[in-house]
MITIMI-181366 format. One record per residue: x, y, z of N, C-alpha, C in turn. Coordinates in steps of 0.001 Angstrom, whole numbers, plus 500000, padded with zeros to 6 digits. Layout:
BEGIN
XYZXYZXYZ;...
***
This chain:
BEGIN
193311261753511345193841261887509983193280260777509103;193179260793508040193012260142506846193302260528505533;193617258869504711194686259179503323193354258734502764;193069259804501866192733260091500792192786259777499267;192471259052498799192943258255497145191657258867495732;192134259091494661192013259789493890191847259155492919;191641258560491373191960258074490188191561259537489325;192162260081488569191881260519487254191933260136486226;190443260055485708190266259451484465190563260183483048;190528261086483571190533261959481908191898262288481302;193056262450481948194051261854481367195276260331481599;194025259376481928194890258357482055194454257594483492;195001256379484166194939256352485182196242256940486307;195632257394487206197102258166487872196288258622489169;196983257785490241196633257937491304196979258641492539;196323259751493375196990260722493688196495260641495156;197462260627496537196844259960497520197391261050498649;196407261794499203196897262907500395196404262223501569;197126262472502770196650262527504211196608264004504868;195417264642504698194430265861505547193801265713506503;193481266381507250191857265826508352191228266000507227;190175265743507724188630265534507309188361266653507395;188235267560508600187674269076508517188162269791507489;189482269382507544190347270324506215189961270190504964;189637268952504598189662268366503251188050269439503115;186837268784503590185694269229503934185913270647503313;186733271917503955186306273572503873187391273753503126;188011272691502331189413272846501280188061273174499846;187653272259499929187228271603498385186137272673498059;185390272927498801184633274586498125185234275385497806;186441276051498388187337277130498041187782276425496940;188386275620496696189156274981495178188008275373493923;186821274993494603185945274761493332185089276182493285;185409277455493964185028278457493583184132278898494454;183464278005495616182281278294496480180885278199495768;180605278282494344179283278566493448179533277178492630;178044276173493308177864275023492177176885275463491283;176745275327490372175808275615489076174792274644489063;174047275596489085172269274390489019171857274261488201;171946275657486551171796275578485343171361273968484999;170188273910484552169677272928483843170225273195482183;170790272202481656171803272105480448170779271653479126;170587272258478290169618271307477561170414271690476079;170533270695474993170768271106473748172135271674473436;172498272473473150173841272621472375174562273281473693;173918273715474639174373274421476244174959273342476941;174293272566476966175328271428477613176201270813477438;176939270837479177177935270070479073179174271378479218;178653272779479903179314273301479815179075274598481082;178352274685481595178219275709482734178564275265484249;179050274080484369179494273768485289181249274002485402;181912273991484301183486274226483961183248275750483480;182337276335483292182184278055483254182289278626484497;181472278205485312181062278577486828182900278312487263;183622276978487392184846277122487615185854277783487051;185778277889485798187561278572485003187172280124485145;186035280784484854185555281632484515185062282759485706;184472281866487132183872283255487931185509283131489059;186895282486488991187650282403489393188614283439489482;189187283770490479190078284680489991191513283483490423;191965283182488842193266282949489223194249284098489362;195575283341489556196732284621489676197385284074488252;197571282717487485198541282718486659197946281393486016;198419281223484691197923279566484552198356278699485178;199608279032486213199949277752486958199502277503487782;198399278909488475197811278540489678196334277979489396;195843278369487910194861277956487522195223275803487125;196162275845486633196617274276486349196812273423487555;197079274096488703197262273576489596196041273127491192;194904274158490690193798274154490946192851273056490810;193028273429489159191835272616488460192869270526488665;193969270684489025194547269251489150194287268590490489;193919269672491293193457269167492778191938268376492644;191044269535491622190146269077491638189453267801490273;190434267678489755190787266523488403190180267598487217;190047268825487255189744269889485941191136269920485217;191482268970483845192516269047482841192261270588482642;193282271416482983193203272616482297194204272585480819;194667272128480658196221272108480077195353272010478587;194448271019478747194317270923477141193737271495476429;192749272752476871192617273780476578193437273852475217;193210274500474196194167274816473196195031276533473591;196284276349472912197069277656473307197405277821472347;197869279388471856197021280517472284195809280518471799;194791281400472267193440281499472159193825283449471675;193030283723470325193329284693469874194538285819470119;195469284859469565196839285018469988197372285442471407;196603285030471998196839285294474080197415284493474528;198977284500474698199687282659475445199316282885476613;198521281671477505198247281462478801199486281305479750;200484281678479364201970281833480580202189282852480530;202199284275479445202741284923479586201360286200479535;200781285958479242199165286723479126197730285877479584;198018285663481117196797284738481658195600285728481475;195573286625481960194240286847482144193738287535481348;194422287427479647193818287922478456193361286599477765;194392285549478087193508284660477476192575283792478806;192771283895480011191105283677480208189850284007479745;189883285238479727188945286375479009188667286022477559;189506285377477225189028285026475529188487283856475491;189053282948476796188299281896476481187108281413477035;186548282945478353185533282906478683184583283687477669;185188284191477062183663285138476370183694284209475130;184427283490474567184111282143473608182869281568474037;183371281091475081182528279851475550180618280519476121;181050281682476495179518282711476654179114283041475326;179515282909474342179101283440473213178915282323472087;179504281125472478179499280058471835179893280326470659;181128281026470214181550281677469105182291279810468463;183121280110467819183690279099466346184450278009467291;185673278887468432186164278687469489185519277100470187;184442277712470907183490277121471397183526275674470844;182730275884469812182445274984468893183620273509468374;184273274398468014185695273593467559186215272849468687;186102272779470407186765272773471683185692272473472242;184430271841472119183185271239472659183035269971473372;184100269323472825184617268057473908185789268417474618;186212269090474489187471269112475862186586269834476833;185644271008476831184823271790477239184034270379478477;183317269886477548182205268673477870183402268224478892;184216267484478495185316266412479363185478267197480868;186064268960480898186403268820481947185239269520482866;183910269884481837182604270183482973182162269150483416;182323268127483130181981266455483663182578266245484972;184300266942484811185340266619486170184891267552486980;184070268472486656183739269757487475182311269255488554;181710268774487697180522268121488337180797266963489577;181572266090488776182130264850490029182830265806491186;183735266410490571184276267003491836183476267838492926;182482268568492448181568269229493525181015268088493878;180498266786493484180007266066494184180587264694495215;181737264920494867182624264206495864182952264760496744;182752266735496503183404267358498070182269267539498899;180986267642498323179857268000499803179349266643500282;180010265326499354179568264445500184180952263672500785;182100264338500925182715263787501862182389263866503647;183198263793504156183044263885505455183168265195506505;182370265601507079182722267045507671181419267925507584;181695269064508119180926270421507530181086271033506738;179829271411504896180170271876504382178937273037504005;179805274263503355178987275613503213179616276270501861;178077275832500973178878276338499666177194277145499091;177467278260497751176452278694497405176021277444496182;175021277812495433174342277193494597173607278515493741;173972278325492428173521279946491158173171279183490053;171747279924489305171497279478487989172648280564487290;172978279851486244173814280917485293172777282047484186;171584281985484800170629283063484168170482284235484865;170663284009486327170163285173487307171251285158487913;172462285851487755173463286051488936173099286778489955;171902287484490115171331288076491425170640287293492841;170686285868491969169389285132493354170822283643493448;171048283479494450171222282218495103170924281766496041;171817280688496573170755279324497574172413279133498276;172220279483499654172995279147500390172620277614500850;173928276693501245173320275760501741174564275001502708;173962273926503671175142273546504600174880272839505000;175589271499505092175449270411505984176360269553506452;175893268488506993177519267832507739177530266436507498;178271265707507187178609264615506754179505264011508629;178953262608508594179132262139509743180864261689509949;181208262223510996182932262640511171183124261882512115;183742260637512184184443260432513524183237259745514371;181980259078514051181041258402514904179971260101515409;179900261002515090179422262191515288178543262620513908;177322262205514096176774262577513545175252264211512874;175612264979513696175337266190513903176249267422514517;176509268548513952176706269716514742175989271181514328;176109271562516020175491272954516080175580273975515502;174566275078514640175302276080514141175184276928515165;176356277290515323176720278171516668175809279657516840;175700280466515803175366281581515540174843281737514470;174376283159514183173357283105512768174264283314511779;173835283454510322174738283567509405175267285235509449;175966285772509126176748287116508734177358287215507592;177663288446507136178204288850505898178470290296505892;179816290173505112180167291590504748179905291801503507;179983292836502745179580294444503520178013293583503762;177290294659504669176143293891505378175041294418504469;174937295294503407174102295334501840174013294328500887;175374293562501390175529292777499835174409291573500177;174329291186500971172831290039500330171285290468501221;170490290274500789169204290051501530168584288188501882;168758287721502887168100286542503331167989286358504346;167485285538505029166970284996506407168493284622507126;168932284510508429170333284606509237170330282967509542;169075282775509674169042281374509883169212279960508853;169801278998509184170091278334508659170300276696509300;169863275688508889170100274516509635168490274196509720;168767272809510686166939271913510840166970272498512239;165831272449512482165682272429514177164867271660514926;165683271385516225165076270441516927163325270539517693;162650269274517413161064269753517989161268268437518983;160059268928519690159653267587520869158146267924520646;157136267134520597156229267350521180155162269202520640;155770268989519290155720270454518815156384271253518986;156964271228520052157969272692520359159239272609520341;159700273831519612161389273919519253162221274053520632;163088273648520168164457273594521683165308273388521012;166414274128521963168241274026521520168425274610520330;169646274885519646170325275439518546169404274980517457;169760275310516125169552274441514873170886273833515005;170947273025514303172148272125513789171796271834512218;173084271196511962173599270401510396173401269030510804;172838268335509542173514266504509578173416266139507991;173379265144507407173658265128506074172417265013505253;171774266142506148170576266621504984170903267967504346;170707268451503300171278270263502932170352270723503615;170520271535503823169998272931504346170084273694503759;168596274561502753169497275767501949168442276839502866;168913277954501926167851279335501988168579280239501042;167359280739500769167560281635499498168115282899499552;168561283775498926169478285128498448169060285786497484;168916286787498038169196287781496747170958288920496890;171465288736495786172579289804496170172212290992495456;172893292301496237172831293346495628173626293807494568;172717294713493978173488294845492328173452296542492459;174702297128491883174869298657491715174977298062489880;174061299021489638173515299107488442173691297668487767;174486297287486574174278295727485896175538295159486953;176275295692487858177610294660488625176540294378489830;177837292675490264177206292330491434178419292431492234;178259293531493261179729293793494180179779292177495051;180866292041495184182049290862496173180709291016497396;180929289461498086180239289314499460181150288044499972;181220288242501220181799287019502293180956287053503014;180240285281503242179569285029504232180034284332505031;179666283931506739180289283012507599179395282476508214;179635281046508372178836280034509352179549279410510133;179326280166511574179901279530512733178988277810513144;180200277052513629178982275554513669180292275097514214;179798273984515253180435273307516418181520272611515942;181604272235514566182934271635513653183398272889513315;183541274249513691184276274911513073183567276009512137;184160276997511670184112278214510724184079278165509624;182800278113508646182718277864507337182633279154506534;183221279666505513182714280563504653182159280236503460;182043281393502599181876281213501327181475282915500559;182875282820499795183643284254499285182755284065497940;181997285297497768181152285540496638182013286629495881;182462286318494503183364287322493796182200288058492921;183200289452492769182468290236492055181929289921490538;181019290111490423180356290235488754180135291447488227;180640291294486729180109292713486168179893291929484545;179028292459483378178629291981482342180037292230481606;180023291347480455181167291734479806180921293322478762;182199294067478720181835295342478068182028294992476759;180999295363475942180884295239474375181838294953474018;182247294241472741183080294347472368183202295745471362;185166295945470937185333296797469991184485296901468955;183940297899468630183788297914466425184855297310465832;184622296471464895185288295500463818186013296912463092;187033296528462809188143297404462241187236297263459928;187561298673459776187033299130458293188135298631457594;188025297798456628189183297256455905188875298066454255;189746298454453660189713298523452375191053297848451422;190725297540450237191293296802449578192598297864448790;193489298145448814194162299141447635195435299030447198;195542299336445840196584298773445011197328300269444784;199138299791444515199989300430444645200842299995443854;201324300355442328202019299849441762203412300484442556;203924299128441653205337298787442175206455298243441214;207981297749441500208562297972440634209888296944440919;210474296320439704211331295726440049212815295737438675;213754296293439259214930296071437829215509294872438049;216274294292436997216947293626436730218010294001435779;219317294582436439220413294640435926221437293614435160;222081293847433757222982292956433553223891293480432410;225494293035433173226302293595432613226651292569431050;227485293366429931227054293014429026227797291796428713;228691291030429720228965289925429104228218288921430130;227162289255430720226357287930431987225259288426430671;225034288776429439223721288637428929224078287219428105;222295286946428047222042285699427396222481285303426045;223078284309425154223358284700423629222473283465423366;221786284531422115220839283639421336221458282528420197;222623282724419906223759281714418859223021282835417676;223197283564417481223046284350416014223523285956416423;224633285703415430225911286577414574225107287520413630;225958288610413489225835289715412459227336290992412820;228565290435411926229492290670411872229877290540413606;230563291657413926230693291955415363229413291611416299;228165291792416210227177291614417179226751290521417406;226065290306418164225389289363418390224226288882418903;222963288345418648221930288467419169221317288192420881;221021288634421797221557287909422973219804288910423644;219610287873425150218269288620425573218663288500426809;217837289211427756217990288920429521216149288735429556;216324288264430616215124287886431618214655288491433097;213785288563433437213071289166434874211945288901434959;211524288893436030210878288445436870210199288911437996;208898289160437846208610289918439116207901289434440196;207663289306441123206632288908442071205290288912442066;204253289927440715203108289524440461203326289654439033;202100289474438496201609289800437004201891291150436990;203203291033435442203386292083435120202452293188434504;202593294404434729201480295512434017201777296063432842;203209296445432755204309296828431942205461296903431966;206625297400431199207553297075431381208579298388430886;210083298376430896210918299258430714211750298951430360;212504299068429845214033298643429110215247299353428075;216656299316428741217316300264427939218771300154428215;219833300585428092221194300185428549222015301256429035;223100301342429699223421302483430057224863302064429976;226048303400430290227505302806429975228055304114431088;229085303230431346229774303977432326231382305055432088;231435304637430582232489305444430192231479306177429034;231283307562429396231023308980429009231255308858427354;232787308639427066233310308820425641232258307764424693;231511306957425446231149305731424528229761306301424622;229296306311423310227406306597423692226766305341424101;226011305158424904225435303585424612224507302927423585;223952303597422147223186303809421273224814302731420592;225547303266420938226568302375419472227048301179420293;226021300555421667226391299108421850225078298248420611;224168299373420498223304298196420383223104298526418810;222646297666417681223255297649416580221225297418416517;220804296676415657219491297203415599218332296891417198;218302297721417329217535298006419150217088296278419352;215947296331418245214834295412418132214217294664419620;213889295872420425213424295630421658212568294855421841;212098293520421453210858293112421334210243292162422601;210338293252423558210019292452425153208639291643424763;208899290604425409207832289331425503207779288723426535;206033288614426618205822287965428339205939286182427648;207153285683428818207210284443429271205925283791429544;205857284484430657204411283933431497204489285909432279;203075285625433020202315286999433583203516287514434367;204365286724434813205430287701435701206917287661434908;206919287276433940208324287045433021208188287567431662;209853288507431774209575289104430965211020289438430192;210830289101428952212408289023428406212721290186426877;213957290851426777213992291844426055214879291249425461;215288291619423607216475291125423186216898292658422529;218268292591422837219476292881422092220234292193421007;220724293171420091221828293003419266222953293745420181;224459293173420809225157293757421325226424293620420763;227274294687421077228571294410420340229372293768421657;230108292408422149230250291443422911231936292527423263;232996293009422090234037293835422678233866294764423132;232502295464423674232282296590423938231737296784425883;232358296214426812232065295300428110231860296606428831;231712298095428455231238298579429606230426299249429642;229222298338428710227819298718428653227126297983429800;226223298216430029225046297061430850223714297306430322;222900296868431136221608296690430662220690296302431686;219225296970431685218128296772432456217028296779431962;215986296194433113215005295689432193214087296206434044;213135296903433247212700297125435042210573296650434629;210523295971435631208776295640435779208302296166436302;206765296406436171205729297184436815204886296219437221;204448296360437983203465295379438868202712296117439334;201234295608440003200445296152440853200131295088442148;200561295764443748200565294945444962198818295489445522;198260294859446044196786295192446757197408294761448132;196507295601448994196491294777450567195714295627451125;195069294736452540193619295139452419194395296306453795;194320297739454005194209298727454716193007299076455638;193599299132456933192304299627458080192513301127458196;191268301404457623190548302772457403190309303660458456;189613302543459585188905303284460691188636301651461890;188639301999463430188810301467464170189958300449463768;190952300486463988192007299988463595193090299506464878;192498300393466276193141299500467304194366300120467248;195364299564468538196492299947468957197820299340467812;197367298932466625198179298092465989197903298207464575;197343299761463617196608299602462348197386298377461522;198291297952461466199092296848460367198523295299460479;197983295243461451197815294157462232195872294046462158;195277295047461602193627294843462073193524294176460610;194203294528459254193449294046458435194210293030457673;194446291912457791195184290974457573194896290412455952;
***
């Protein structure tokens, strides 16, 4: 056994200390980190980022907690990621917003851009970490992929000196299921010469060992492969997940712009109206006000009475309707009213025009929602 010590730098110092074997730790840390290190040479605005692609991205998590809890083994901050990513919350919709925040980062969309150092920060932890696990101690068997050709990789395996033991045997040749999915040589490891001539097994020691791959592709997908390397420390794999290109995106939803007039009253009974302080016997001069929510277009105005016997023509003594805009949404009418006469009222109704932009066509499971 051996304890294990950790520092993470990227949020802080915080020290995290396991006791594993060595073998364990060894055929732990490829599976954590996906089995595929990225060889992608990074140049220019690309870098600093296909190494934390190769991890968040060819992964299949089950949830963000198993993804947070992953990437914390291997010091990948997932957390700071920003949430939501085109309105996708990563607790309750993981693997919509993975997907958004992998085809960001493949597309180097705004996303991307805006999130280029947290990106950078944790492909940095991605890098240390593959390189702290094949050079710990043990036997290790991981692939190696440019992110240009997902069809060709580089198997590779070697052993880090365990316990005063510095070599072991690979027991058998390499295998894989289904037995289509790759084309390469079975062999793998150095082999021993004397005198020119080979003898005994190949073996591992802490030189790599690769050999090359091609996987098979049904049309643009690359179907799933598991390979195995039997070797005197034990049973190594390395689980190749499926690839397929991303499918186009939707057509952009047809927006059009269109206006709908609209309408607003303002009721008032005849003793809540305004008085202007000017008399003429019984009447009195008095106005109301309204208000609409845009620039008014036009306007309406008139009074109405609720007892039949009374006309409402004999509340108002000369009409002199002379509505006037306040400002573009205010709008005020005056009356002459007779003040003993209380069961008149009065309205004043606005016209407005509302626009909003309408999806025409491709509009999605949500037309209210495409054209904002």
């Amino acid at each position: 056994m051996k304890t294990i010590c950790r520092i993470a730098t990227t949020i802080g110092t915080v020290a995290v200390c396991l006791v594993i074997s060595e073998i364990a730790q060894a055929q732990q840390c490829e599976a954590i980190l996906g089995y595929i290190r990225d060889t992608t040479i990074e140049e220019g605005e690309d870098s600093g980022k296909y190494q934390f692609q190769r991890f968040f991205c060819d992964n299949t998590f089950s949830s963000y907690e198993d993804a947070k809890a992953k990437g914390a083994k291997a010091h990948v901050v997932i957390d700071s990621l920003p949430n939501p990513v085109e309105a996708y919350d990563r607790s309750s919709s993981w693997s919509q917003y993975q997907r958004a925040v992998c085809e960001a980062i493949e597309t180097q969309s705004e996303f991307y851009h805006n999130n280029r150092r947290i990106i950078s920060v944790a492909n940095s932890a991605v890098v240390n970490a593959w390189t702290t696990c094949v050079n710990s101690a043990g036997p290790h068997f991981w692939a190696q992929a440019n992110h240009g050709d997902r069809k060709v990789l580089t198997l590779v395996a070697k052993f880090n000196g365990l316990q005063g033991v510095y070599q072991t045997d690979v027991a058998e040749p390499l295998s894989w299921t289904p037995q289509k999915a790759l084309t390469c040589q079975s062999f793998i490891g150095r082999t021993r010469t004397f005198l020119g001539f080979t003898y005994g097994k190949p073996y591992l020691d802490n030189q790599e060992a690769p050999i090359n791959c091609t996987r098979e592709t049904v049309g643009e997908k690359v179907p799933a492969a598991n390979v195995i390397l039997r070797t005197g420390a034990g049973g190594l794999s390395v689980e190749l997940l499926p690839w397929a290109p991303a499918p186009p995106p939707p057509p952009l939803p047809v927006c059009e712009v269109r206006t709908e007039e609209k309408s607003k009253t303002c009721n008032f009974a005849n003793e809540s109206m305004i008085l202007d302080g000017i008399k003429m016997g019984a009447f009195q001069r008095t106005h109301i006000e309204c208000t609409a929510p845009q620039p008014v277009t036009r306007y309406e105005a008139g009074c109405k009475t609720g007892n039949p016997a009374l006309a409402c023509d004999n509340a108002v003594r000369a009409v002199n309707l002379d509505g006037k805009y306040n400002n573009d949404q205010m709008v005020s009418a005056r009356w002459w009213i007779n003040k003993e006469l209380p069961e008149r009222s009065f309205w004043l109704t606005l016209f407005y025009n509302e626009s909003k932009n309408v999806c025409v066509r491709n509009c999605g499971s949500d037309p209210a929602k495409a054209c904002p």
